[in-house]
C-alpha positions in Angstrom: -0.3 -19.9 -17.8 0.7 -16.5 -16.7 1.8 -15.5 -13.0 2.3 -12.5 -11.5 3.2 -11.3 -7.7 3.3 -7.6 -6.5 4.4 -6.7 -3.1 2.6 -5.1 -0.4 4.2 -2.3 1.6 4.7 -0.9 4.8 4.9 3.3 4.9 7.2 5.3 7.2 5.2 8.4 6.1 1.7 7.7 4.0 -1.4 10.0 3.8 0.2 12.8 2.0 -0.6 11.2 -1.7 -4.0 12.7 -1.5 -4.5 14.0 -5.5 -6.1 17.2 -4.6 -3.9 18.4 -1.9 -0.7 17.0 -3.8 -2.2 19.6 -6.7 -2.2 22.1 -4.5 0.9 21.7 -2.5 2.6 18.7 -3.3 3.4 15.3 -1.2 6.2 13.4 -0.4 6.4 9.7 0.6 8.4 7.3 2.0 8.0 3.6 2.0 9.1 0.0 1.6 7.7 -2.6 -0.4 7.5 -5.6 1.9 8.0 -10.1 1.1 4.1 -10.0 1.7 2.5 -10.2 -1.8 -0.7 -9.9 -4.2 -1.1 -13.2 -6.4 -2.5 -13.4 -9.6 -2.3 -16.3 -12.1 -4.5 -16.3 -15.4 -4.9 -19.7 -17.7 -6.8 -19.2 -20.8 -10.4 -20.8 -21.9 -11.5 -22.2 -25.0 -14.8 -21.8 -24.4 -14.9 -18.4 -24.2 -16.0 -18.4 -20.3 -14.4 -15.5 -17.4 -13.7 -17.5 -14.5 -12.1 -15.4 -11.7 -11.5 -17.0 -8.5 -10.8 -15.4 -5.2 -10.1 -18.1 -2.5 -9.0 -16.0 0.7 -12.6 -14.5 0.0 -14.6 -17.7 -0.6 -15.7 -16.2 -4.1 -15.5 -17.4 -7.0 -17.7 -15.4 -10.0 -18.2 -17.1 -13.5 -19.2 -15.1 -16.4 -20.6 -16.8 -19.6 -19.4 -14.0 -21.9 -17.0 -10.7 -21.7 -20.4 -8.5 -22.3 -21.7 -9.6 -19.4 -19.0 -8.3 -17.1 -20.1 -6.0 -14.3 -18.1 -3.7 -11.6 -21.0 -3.5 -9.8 -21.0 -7.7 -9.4 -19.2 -9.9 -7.1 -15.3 -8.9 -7.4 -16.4 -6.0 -9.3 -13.0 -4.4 -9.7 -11.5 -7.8 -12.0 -14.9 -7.6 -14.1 -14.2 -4.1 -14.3 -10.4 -4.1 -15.0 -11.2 -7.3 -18.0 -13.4 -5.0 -19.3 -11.5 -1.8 -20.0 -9.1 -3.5 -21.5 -11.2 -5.2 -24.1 -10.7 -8.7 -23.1 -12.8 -10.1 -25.7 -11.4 -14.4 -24.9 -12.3 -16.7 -22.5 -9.9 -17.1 -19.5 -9.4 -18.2 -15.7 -8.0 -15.6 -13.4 -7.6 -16.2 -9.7 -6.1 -13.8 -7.2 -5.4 -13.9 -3.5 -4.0 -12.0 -0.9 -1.5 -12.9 1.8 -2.3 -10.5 4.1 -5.8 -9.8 5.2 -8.0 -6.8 3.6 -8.2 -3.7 5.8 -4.5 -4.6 6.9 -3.4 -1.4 5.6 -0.6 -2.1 3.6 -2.2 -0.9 0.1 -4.0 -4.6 -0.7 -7.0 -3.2 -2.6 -4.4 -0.9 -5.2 -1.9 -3.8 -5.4 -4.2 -6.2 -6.6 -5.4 -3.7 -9.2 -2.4 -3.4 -10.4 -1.3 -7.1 -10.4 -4.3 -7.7 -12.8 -3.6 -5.4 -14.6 -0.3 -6.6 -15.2 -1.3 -10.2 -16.2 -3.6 -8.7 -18.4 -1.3 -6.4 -20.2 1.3 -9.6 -21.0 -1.7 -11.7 -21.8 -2.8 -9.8 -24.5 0.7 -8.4 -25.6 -0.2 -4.6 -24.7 2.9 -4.5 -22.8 1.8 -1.5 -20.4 4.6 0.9 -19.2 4.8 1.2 -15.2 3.2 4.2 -15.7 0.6 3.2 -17.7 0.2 0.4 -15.0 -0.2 2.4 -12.4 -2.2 5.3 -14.2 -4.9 2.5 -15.4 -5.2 1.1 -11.9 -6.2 4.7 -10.6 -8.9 4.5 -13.2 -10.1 1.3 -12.7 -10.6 1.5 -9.0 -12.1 5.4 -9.5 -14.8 3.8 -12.0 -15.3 0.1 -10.1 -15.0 1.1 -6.6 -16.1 5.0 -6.6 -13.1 6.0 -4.8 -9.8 8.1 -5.9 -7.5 9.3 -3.4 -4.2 8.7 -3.6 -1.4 7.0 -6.1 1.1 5.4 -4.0 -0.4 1.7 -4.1 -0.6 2.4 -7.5 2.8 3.6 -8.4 4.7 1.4 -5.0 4.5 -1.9 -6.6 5.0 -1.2 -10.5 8.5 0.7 -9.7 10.7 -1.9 -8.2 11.4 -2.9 -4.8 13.3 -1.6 -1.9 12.9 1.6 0.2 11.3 4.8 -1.5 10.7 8.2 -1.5 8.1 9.5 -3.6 7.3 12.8 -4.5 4.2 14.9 -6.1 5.1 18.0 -7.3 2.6 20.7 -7.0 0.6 21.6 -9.9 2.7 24.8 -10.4 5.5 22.6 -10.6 6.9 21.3 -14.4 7.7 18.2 -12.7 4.9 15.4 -12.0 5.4 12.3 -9.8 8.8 11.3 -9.3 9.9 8.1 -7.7 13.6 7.4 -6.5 14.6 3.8 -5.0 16.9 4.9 -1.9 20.8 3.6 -3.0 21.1 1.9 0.8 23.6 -0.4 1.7 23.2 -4.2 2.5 23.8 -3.0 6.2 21.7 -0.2 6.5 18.1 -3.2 4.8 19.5 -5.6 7.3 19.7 -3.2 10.3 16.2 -2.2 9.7 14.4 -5.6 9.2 16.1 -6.6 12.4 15.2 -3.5 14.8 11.8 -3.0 13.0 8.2 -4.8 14.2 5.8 -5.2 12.2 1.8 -6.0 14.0 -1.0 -6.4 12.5 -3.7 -4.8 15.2 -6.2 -7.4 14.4 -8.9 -4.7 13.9 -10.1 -4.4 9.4 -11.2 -1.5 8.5 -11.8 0.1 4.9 -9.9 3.0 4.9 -12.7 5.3 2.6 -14.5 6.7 5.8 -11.5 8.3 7.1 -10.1 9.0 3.3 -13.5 10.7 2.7 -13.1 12.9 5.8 -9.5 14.3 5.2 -10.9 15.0 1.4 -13.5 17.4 3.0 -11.0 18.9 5.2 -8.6 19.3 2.2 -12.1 20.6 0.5 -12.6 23.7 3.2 -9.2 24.4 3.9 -9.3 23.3 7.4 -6.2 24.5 8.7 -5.2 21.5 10.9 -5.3 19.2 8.5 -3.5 20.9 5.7 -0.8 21.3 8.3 -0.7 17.7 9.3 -0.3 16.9 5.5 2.5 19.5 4.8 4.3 18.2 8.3 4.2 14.6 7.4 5.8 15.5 4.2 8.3 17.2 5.8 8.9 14.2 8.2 8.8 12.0 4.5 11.7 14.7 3.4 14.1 14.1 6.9 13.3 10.5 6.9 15.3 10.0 3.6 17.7 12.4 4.8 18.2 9.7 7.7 18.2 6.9 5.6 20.9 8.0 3.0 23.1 8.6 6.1 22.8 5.0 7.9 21.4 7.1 11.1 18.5 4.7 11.6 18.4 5.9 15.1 16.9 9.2 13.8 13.7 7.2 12.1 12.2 6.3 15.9 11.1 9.8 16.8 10.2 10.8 13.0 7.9 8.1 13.5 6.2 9.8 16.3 6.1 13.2 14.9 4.5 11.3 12.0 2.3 9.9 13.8 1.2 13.0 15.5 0.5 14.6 12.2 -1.6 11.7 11.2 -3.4 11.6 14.8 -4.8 15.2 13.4 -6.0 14.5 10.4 -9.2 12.9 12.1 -9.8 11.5 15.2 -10.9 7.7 13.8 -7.3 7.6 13.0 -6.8 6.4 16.0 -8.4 4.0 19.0 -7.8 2.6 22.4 -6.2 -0.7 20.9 -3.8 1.5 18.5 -3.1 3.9 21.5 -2.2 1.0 23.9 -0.2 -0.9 21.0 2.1 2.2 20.6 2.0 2.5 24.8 3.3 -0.6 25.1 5.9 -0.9 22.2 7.1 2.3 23.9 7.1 1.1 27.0 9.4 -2.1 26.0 12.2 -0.4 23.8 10.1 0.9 20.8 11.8 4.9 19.7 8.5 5.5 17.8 5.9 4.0 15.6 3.1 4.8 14.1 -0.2 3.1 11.6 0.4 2.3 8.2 -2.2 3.2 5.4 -5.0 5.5 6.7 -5.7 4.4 10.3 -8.8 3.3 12.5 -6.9 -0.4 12.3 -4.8 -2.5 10.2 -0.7 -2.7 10.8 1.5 -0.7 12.9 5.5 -0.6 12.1 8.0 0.5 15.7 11.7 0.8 15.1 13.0 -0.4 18.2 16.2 0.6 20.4 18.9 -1.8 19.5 18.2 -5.5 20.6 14.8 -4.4 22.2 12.8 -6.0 19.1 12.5 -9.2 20.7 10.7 -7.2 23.9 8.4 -5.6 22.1 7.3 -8.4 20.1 6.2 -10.6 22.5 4.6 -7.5 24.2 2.6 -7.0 21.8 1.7 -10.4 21.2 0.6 -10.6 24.8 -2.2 -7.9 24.2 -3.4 -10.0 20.7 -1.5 -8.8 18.1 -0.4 -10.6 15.2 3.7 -10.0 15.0 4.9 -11.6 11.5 8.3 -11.5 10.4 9.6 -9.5 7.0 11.7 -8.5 4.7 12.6 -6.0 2.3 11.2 -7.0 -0.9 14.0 -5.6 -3.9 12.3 -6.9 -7.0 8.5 -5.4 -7.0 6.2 -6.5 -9.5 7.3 -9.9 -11.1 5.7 -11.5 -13.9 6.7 -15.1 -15.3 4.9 -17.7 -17.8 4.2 -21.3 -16.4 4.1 -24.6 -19.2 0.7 -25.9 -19.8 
């Protein structure tokens, strides 16, 4: 038996890992993978049956043999991902989610990637990161007709902690470059302490609102090419605050962030996400914003020293879901289990 867990994340400054625009201009990144994880575990089968199993969905799918496996079926993107890689034996895979879908935090990548994973040191492929990452992208473009972005590809393959991630413009030599931030012990457990985390209670697929910035990137909308390039630039001073402890410097980045991302379309944002950031504001929050595209899902608030607590139950108060967190430091893990 074969296990593997790959963390979620939470980012500071997302949106800006659009391929096209990143081609054009470059991106920059800055996030943290989070103790909120993608399971997968694989047993093999003798009888040459594909059992995949996804219980926080209710769905279980059961394929008599490999040829008959379908991204267009129930839990498409597994069928898909056995199939590129020429699984060929009969196996049990179940995967499962510990956050909900539409939460934001990069679920539908992650788990791509954690199967992919499995995969690669079930069959003795032994994928690269890269490769890991690169292979997701290409599995989700062909199963779930979408391609935006590479940071839920790339965030969980390279280790944990807090990161900045760049894409270098095409008229760059350089590519994608990822570098792990070298914080101190202080500076992780300062952040966990002042920083909320609230899920807003509203899912919702991010593709509408991915599919809208693409056709602004398209026509060269001027708004929204400036939003991307400013919430790179915020991506650039928020590391600059990091690598000098000044964590009192990330509460307004986090608004002009979330400024930016307010103009990229206006489904970004809603009454619930409006009076969410209101009311961490309101109770000690410096700024805060949406993670992954917007419309719903999780909002992160750093909050003024000893004010977490506030704006916790604040927010709890007007129904959102407040969970605890950590940095995770160790990303994608893989380990083998006895028969």
């Amino acid at each position: 038996m074969l296990c593997a867990r790959s963390p979620l994340r939470i980012d500071f400054v997302g949106m800006t890992d659009y391929h096209v625009a990143c081609d054009l201009f470059g991106g920059r990144i800055l996030n943290a993978t989070i103790n909120k994880y993608i399971y997968a575990t694989l047993q093999p089968r003798a009888d040459g049956r594909i059992i995949l199993r996804a219980p926080d969905q209710g769905a279980v799918v059961e394929v008599p043999d490999p040829s008959e496996l379908r991204a267009d079926g129930e839990l498409g993107l597994a069928q898909y991902i056995i199939k590129r890689m020429g699984i060929e034996a009969g196996l049990e895979l179940t995967t499962y989610s510990e956050m909900p879908g539409g939460a934001g935090l990069g679920s539908s990548s992650t788990i791509a990637t954690c199967i992919i994973a499995v995969l690669s040191a079930f069959t003795g492929h032994r994928l690269t990161n890269f490769d890991i990452a690169e292979l997701a992208i290409e599995c989700e473009k062909a199963a779930l007709n979408t391609e935006y972005g590479w940071q839920d590809q790339y965030s969980p393959v390279t280790g944990g902690g807090v990161k900045y991630m760049v894409h270098w413009p095409r008229t760059d030599s350089r590519d994608i470059e990822i570098d792990i931030l070298p914080l101190g012990l202080e500076v992780i457990v300062e952040l966990e302490k002042r920083m909320v985390v609230a899920y807003s209670g509203i899912s919702r697929p991010a593709k509408g609102i991915l599919d809208k910035v693409a056709e602004g990137v398209a026509r060269e909308d001027p708004e929204v090419v400036a939003a991307l390039k400013g919430m790179s630039d915020c991506a650039e001073e928020m590391r600059r605050a990091f690598l000098r402890s000044r964590l009192d410097d990330l509460g307004p980045l986090l608004n002009r962030t979330w400024v930016h991302h307010k103009q990229l379309h206006p489904d970004v944002t809603n009454d619930c996400l409006d009076g969410l950031h209101d009311c961490a504001a309101r109770n000690g929050a410096t700024g805060g914003r949406v993670c992954g595209a917007g419309g719903g899902g999780t909002m992160i608030f750093l909050c003024e020293q000893n004010a977490e607590l506030r704006v916790k139950e604040a927010l709890r108060e007007l129904g959102a879901s407040v969970f605890d967190f950590s940095i995770d430091r160790h990303g994608l893990y893989i380990w083998g289990l006895p028969d």
